[in-house]
N, C-alpha and C positions, 0 to 999 in steps of 0.2 A: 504494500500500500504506500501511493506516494503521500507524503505529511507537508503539509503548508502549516507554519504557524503563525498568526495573528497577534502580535506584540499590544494587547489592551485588556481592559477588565470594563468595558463599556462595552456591554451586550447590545445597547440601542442603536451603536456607530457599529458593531460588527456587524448586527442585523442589516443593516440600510447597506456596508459592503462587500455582504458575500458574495453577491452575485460576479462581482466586479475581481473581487478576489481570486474566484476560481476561475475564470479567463485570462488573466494574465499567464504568459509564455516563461514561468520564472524556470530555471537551470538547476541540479543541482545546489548546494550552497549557496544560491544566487540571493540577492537582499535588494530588496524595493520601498519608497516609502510612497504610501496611499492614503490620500489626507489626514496627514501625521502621523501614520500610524506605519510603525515597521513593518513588513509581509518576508520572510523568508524563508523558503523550498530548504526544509530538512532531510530531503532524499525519500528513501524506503524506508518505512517499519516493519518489521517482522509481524504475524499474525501475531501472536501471543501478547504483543504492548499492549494490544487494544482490550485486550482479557486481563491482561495486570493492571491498565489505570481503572479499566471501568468497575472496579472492585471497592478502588480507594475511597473513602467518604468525601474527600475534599471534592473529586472528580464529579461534574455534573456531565451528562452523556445525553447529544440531540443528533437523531438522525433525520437526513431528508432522505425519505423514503425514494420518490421519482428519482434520484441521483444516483441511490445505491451509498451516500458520503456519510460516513459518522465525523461528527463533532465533538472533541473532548475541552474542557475548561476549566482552568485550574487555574490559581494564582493571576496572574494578568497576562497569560494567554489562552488563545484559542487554537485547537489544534485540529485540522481539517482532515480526517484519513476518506481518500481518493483510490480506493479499488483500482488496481493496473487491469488490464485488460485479461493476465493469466488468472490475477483472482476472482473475477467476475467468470471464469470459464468451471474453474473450481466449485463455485458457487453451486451454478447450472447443472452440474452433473451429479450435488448431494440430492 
């Protein structure tokens, strides 16, 4: 899963730019700022991250369904996991 994190703890400003967020072309490592706000392409996570934070009490868990994207949020970021294409294949075949 590709992970974009969201540098904020204003749900209201994250709300208004996800959309914008998960179109951007970001690179590995690569770092953006989007109306103040920092955006940076953390790579891959392994399935199991998403199974160890969504555990944690701190951790709040929102998924957009039509997308297939979990949303994790913790401290003052948001973190966007983005299914690659093999896991969405994975997916389809349980």
């Amino acid at each position: 899963m590709k992970c974009i994190s969201v540098y904020t703890d204003n749900f209201e400003l994250f709300s208004d730019m996800f959309e914008k967020v998960i179109e951007i072309d970001l690179k590995e490592n690569d770092e953006q700022e989007l109306e103040g706000v920092t955006i940076s392409d953390s790579g891959e996570v392994p399935k199991h991250y998403l199974e160890r934070m969504s555990v944690k009490p701190e951790v709040v868990v929102m998924r957009d369904k039509n997308k297939g994207i979990t949303i994790l949020q913790h401290g003052k970021v948001f973190e966007i996991l983005i299914p690659s294409e093999q896991d969405q294949i994975e997916a389809a075949t349980i």
